[in-house]
BALOBA-1460 file (C-alpha; in Angstrom, 3 decimals):
// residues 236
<rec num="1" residu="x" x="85.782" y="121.869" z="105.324"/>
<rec num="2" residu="x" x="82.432" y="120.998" z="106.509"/>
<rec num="3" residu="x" x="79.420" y="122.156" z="104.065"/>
<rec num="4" residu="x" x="75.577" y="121.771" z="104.041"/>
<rec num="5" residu="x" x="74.249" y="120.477" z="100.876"/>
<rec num="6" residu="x" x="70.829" y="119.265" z="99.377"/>
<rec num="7" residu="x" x="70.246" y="116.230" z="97.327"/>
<rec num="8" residu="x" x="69.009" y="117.272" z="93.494"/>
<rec num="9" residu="x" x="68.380" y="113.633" z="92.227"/>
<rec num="10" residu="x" x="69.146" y="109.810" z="92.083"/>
<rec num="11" residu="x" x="68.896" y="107.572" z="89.446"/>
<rec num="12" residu="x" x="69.228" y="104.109" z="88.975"/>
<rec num="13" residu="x" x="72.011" y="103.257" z="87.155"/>
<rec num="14" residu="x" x="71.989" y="99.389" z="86.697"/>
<rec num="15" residu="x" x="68.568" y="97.920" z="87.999"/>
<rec num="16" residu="x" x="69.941" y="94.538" z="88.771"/>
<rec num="17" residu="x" x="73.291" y="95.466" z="90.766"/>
<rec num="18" residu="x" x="71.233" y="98.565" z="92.651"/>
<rec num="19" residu="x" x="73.958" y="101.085" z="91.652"/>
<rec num="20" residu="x" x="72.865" y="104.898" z="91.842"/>
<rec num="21" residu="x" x="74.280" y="107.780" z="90.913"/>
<rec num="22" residu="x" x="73.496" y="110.780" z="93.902"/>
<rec num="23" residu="x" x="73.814" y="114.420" z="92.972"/>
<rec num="24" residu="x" x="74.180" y="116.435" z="95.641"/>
<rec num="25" residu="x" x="73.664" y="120.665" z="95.923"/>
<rec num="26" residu="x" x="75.852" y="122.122" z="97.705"/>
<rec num="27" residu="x" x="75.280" y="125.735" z="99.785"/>
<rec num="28" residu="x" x="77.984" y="127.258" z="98.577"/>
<rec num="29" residu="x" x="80.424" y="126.090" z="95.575"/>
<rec num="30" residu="x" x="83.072" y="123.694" z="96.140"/>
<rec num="31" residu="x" x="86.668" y="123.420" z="95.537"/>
<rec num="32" residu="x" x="88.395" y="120.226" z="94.884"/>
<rec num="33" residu="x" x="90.434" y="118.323" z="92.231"/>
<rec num="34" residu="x" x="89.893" y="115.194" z="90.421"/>
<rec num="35" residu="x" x="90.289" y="112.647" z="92.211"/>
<rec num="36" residu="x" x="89.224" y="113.773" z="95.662"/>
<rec num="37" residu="x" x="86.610" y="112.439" z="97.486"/>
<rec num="38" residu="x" x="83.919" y="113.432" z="100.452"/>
<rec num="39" residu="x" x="82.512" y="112.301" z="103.762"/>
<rec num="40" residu="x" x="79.241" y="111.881" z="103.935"/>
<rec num="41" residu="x" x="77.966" y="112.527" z="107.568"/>
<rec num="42" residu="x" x="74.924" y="109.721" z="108.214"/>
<rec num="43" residu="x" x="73.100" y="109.311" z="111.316"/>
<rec num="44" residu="x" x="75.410" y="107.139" z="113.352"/>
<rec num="45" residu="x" x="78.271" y="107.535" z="110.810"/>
<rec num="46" residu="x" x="79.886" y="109.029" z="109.086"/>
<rec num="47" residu="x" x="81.252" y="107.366" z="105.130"/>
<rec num="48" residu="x" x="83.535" y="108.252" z="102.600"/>
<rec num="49" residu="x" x="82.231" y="108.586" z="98.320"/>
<rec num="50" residu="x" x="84.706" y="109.026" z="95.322"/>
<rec num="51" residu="x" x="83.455" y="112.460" z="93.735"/>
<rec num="52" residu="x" x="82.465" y="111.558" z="90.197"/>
<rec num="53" residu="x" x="82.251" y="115.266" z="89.344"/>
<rec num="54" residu="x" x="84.381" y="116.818" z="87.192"/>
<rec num="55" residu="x" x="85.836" y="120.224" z="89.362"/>
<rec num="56" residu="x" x="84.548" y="122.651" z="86.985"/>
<rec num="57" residu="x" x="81.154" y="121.922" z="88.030"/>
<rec num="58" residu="x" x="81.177" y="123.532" z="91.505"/>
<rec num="59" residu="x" x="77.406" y="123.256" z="92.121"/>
<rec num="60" residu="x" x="77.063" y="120.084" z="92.556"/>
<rec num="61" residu="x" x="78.871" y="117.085" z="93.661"/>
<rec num="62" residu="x" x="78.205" y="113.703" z="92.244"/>
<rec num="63" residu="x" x="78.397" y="110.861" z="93.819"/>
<rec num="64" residu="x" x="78.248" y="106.632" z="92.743"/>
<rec num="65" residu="x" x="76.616" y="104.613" z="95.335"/>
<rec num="66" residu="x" x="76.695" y="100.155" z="95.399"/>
<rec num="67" residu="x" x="79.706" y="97.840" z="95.337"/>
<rec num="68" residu="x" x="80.179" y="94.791" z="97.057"/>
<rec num="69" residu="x" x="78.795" y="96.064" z="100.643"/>
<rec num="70" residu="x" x="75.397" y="95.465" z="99.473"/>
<rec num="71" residu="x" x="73.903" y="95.962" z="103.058"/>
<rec num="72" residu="x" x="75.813" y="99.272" z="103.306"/>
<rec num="73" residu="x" x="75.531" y="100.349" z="99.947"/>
<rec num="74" residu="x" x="71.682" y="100.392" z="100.358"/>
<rec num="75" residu="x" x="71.585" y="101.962" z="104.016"/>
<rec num="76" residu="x" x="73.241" y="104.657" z="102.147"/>
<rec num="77" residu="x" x="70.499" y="104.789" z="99.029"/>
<rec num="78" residu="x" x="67.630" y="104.854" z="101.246"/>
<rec num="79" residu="x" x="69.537" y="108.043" z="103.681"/>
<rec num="80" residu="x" x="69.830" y="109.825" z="99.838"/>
<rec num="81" residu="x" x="66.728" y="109.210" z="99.072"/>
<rec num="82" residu="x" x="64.929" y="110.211" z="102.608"/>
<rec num="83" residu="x" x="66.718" y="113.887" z="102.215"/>
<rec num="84" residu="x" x="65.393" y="113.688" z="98.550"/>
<rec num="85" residu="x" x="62.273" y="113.720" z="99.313"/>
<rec num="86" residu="x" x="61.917" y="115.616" z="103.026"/>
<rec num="87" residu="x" x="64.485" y="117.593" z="101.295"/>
<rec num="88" residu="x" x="66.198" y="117.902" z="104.241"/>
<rec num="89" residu="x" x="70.032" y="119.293" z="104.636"/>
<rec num="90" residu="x" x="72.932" y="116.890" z="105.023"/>
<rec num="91" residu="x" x="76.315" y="117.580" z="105.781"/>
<rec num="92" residu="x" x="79.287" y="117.013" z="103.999"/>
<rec num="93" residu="x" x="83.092" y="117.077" z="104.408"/>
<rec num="94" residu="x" x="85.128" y="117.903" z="101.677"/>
<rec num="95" residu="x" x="87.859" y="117.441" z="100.085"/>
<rec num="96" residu="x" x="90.080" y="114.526" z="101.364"/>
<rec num="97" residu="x" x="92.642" y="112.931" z="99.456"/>
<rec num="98" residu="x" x="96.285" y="113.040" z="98.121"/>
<rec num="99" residu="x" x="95.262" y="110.491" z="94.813"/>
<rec num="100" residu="x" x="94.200" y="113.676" z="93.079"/>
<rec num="101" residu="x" x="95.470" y="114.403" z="89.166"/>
<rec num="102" residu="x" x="98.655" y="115.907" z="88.387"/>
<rec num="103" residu="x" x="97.494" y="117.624" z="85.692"/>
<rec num="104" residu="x" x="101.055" y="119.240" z="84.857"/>
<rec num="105" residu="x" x="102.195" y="115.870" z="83.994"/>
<rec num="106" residu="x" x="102.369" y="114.658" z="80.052"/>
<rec num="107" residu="x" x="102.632" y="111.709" z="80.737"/>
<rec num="108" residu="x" x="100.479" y="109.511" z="79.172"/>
<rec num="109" residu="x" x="97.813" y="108.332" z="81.716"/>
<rec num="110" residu="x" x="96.608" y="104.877" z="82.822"/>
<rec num="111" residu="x" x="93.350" y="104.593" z="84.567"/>
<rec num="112" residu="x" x="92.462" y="101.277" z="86.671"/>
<rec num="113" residu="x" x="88.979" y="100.924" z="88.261"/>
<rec num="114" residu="x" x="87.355" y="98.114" z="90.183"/>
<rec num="115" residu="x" x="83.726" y="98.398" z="90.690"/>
<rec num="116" residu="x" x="82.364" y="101.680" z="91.321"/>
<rec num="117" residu="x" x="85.746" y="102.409" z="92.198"/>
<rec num="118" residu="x" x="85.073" y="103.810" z="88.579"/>
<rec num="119" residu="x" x="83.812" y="107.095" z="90.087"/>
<rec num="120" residu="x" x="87.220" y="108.453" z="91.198"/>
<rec num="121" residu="x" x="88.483" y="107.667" z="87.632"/>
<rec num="122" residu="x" x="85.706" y="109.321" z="86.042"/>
<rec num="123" residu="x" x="86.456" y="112.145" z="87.782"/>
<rec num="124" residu="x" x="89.823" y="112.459" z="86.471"/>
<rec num="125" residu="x" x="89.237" y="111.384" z="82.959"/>
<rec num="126" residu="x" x="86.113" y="114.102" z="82.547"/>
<rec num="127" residu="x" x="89.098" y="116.749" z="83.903"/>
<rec num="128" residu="x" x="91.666" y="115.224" z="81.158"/>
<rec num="129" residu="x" x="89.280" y="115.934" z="78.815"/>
<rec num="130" residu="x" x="87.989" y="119.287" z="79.616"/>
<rec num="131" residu="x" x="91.821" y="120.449" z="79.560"/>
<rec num="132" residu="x" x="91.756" y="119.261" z="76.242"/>
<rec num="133" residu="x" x="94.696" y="116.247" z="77.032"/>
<rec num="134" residu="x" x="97.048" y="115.415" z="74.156"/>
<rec num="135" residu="x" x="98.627" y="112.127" z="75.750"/>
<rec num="136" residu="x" x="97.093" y="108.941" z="75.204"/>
<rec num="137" residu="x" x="94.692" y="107.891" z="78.259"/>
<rec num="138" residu="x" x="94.102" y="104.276" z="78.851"/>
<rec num="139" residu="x" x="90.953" y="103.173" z="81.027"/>
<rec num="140" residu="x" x="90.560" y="99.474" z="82.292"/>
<rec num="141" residu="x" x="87.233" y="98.782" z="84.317"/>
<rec num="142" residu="x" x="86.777" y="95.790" z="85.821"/>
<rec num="143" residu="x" x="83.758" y="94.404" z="86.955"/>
<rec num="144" residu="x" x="82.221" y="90.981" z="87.839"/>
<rec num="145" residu="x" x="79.514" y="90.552" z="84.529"/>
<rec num="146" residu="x" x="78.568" y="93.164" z="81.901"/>
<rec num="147" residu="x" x="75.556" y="93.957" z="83.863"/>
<rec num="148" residu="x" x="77.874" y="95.967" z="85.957"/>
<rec num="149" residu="x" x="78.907" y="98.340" z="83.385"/>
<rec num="150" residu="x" x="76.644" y="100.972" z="84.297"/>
<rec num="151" residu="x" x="78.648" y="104.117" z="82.540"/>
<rec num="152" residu="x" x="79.280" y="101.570" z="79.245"/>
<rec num="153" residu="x" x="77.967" y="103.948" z="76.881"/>
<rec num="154" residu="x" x="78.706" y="107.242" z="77.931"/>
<rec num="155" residu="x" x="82.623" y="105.885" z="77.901"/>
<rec num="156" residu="x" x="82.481" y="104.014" z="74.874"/>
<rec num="157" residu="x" x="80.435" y="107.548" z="73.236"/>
<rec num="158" residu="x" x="83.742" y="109.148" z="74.549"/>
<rec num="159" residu="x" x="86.468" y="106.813" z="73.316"/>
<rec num="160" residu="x" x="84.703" y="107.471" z="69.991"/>
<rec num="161" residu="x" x="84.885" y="111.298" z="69.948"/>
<rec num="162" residu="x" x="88.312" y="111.677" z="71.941"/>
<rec num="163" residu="x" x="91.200" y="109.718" z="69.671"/>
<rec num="164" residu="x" x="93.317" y="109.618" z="72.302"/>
<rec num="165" residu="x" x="91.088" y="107.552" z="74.775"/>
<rec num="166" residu="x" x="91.576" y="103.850" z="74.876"/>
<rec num="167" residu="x" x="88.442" y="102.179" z="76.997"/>
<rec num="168" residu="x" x="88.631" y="98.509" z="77.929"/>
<rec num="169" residu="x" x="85.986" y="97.596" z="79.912"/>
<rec num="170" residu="x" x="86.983" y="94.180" z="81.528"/>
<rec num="171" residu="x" x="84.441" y="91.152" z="83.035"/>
<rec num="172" residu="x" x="85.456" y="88.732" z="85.646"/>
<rec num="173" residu="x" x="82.748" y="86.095" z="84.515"/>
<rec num="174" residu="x" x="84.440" y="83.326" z="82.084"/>
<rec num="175" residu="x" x="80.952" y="82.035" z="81.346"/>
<rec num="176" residu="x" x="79.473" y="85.022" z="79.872"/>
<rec num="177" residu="x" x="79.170" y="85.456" z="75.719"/>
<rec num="178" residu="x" x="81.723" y="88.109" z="75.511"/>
<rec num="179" residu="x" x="83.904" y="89.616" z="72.960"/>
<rec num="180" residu="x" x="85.759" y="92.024" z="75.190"/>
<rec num="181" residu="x" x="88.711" y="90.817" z="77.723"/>
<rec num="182" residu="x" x="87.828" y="88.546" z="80.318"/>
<rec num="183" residu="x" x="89.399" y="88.078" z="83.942"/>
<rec num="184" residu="x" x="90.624" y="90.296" z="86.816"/>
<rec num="185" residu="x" x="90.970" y="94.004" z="85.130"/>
<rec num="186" residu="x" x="94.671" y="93.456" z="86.425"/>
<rec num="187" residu="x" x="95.177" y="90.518" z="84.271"/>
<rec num="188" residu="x" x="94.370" y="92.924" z="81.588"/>
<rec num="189" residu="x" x="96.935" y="95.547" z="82.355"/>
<rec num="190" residu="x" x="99.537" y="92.986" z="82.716"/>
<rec num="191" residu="x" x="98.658" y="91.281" z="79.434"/>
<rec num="192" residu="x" x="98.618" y="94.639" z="77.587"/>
<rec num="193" residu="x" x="101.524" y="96.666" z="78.623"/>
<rec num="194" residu="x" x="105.343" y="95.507" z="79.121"/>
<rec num="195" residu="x" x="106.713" y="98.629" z="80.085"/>
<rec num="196" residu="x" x="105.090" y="101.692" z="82.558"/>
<rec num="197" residu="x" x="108.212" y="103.563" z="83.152"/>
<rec num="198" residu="x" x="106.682" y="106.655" z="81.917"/>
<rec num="199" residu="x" x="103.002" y="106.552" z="82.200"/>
<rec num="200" residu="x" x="101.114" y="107.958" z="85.218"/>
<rec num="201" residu="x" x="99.054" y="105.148" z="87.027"/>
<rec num="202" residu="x" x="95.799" y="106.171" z="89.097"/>
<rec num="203" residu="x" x="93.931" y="103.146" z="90.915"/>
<rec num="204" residu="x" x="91.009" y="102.722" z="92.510"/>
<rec num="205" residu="x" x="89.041" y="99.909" z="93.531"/>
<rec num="206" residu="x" x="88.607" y="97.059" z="96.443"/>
<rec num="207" residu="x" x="91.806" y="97.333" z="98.805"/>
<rec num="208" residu="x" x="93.209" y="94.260" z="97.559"/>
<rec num="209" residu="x" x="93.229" y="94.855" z="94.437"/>
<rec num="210" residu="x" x="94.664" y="98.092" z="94.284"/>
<rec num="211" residu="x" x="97.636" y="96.375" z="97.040"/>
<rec num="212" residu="x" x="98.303" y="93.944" z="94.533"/>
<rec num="213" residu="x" x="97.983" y="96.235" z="91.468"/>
<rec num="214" residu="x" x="101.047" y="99.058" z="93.024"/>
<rec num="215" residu="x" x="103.358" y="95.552" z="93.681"/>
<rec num="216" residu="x" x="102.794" y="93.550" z="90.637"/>
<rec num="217" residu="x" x="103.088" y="97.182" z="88.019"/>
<rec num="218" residu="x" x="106.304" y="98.258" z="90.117"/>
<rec num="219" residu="x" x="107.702" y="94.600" z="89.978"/>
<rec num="220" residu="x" x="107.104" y="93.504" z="86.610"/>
<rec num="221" residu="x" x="106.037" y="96.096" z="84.530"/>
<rec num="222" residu="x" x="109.042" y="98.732" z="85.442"/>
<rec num="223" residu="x" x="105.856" y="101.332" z="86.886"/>
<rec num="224" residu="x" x="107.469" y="103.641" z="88.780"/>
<rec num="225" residu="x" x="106.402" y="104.102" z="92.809"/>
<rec num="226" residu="x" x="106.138" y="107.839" z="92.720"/>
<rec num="227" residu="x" x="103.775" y="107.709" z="89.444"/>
<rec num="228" residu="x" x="101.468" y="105.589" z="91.167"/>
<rec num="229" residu="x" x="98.204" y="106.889" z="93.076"/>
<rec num="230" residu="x" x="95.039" y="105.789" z="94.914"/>
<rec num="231" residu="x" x="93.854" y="106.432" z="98.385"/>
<rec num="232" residu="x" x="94.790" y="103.045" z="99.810"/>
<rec num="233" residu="x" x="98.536" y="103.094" z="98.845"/>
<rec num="234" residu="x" x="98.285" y="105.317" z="102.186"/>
<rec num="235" residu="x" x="97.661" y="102.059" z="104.087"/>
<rec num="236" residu="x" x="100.102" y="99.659" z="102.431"/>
């Protein structure tokens, strides 16, 4: 469904890594599910955003915006920010995706994001929580240094007030004074658990890594295939 939509705001999220956060007013409310994600229609293309929303909040769509495409990444920042202040309309498609939560499932729940991949997951986890979730959620974030940990505090804040919310934020730099785990947020996963038969895994994150991620959790941890979901499995 295509939509017309205004952006509200954007904020700066980590100064140094030029990660923003976009919210975006749509004309009329939306329906999705955790999970989902839009299609942003640019100039000369058109490019596809996690929805960091939770769906109960169906007047406005949220959006994280940086990653590794620097060049991209900030093509995109300064379209957001041109509507922001012309406050001009942009157009939106929405909702694609089949990675959505099964939120019938009690299964405990383990949540794997790369980067601002970290949006998709945030999605889902604000839903878990809103439903009021009994089953133990696990939440791995990996990132390259701690200057990329740009929702830190708000999940830490919730690990503290939800009991049944494990957050491990994970940092790929060795060198860096760190207490937390260090290394590929994989590395973590497979260091922590030894057996996923029965949780339900949601990924997202550079290709690669959530390729490697559905082999490696099916292979050696005993994760099961049709418990496992992110976008890209679609192009493995």
């Amino acid at each position: 469904m295509s939509i017309d939509g205004k952006v509200k705001k954007v904020i700066l999220a980590s100064i140094r890594n030029n990660i923003y956060k976009v919210f975006i007013t749509p004309n009329n409310p939306i329906d999705f599910k955790a999970g989902q994600y839009v299609v942003v229609d640019f100039d000369n293309e058109k490019r596809p955003f996690s929805i960091a929303s939770c769906p109960t909040k169906t007047d406005e769509i949220e959006l994280h915006v940086g990653g590794s495409d620097r060049e991209k990444s900030l093509d995109a920042i300064e379209y957001f920010l041109n509507a922001l202040v012309e406050e001009s309309v942009i157009k939106i498609d929405v909702p694609y995706g089949n990675a959505w939560l099964r939120d019938e499932s009690k299964k405990p729940l383990l949540l794997i994001a790369g980067g601002t991949g970290l949006s998709y997951i945030i999605s889902i986890l604000k839903n878990c929580l809103s439903k009021g979730f009994e089953q133990d959620i696990y939440l791995y974030w990996g990132v390259k240094d701690s200057s990329f940990l740009y929702e830190d505090e708000e999940l830490f804040s919730l690990s503290l007030n939800n009991k049944n919310l494990h957050y491990i934020p994970v940092i790929e730099d060795k060198s860096e004074e760190w207490i937390g785990k260090k290394g590929t947020v994989l590395d973590a996963v497979m260091e922590d658990f030894t057996d996923l038969t029965h949780f339900d895994i949601y990924v997202c994150g550079p290709f690669m890594m959530a390729k490697t991620a559905k082999e490696k959790l099916i292979e050696e941890k005993k994760a099961k295939s049709e418990q496992m979901f992110a976008d890209a499995f679609a192009y493995i």
